[in-house]
N, C-alpha and C positions, 0 to 999 in steps of 0.2 A: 790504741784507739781511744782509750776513754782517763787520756791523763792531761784532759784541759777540761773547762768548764763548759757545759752548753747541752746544747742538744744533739744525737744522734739518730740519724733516722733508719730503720732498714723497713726494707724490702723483700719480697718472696720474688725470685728471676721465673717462679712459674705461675704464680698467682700475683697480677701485679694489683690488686684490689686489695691485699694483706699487706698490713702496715703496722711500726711499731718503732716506738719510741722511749729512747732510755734520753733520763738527765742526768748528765752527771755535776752532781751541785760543788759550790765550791766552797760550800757551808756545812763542817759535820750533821750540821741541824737541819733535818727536812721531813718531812712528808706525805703521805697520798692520802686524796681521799676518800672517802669512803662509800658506798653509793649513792647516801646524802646531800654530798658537797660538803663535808664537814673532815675537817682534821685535827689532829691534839700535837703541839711538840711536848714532850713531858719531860721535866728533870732536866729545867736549862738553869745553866747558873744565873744569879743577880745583875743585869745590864741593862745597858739601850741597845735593840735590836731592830733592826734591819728586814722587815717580812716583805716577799715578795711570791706571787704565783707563775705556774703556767701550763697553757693550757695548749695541745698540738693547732686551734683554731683560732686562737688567743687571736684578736683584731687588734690591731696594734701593738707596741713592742714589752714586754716582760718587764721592763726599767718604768713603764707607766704604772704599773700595776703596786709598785714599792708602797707598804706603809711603816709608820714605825712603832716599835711595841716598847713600853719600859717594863722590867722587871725588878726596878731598885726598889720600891715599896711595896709589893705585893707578888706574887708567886704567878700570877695568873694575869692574862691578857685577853680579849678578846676581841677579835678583828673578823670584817666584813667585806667581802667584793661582792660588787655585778659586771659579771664578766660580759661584752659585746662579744660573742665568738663569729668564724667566718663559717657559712656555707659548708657542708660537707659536702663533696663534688665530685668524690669516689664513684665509680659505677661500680655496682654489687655484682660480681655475678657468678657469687658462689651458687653448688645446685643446690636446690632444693632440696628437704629431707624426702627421704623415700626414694629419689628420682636417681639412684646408682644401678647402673646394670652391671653385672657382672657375667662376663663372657666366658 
C-alpha cells in the first residue's frame, strides 16, 4: 500500500467524519509541522533542493507549491508559502463530551 509516492487517504467505515492522511514522500527528506506552521529539515547534505508542501486542502495541485532551496554556500535555507486551502466540508458529528450514556 505505501510503496509508491503520494497520498493515502483512510477512513473510519463507522465514523465517516474521521479522516487521516499518510504521505508517503519520495524524498528521504520531509517533514511536519508543527502547530506554528513552521518546519526544520536538519543535516541535509550540500545541494540544489527541490522544497515542496502539502496540505490535505491544499487548493490547487502540490507541483504549484515547488520552491527551490540551495545549500552549496550556506547550511541553512529559509523558505515561505501562503497556502490558499479548500473549505473544510466534513460534517462533525462526533458527540459531545459528557453526552455518553451508558446502558
Amino acid at each position: 500500500m505505501f510503496d509508491k509516492p503520494g497520498v493515502v487517504v483512510l477512513g473510519c467505515n463507522i465514523h465517516d467524519w474521521m479522516i487521516a492522511y499518510i504521505y508517503v514522500s519520495e524524498s528521504p527528506y520531509f517533514a511536519k509541522t508543527g502547530p506554528d506552521g513552521s518546519a526544520q529539515l536538519k543535516d541535509l547534505p550540500p545541494r540544489q533542493y527541490t522544497v515542496r508542501v502539502w496540505h490535505p486542502r491544499l487548493q490547487g495541485p502540490e507541483d504549484a507549491t515547488r520552491q527551490p532551496a540551495s545549500l552549496d554556500r550556506s547550511p541553512r535555507a529559509e523558505l515561505a508559502w501562503d497556502l490558499a486551502l479548500k473549505p473544510d466540508v466534513r460534517v462533525r458529528r462526533a458527540p459531545a463530551a459528557g453526552s455518553h450514556r451508558h446502558y
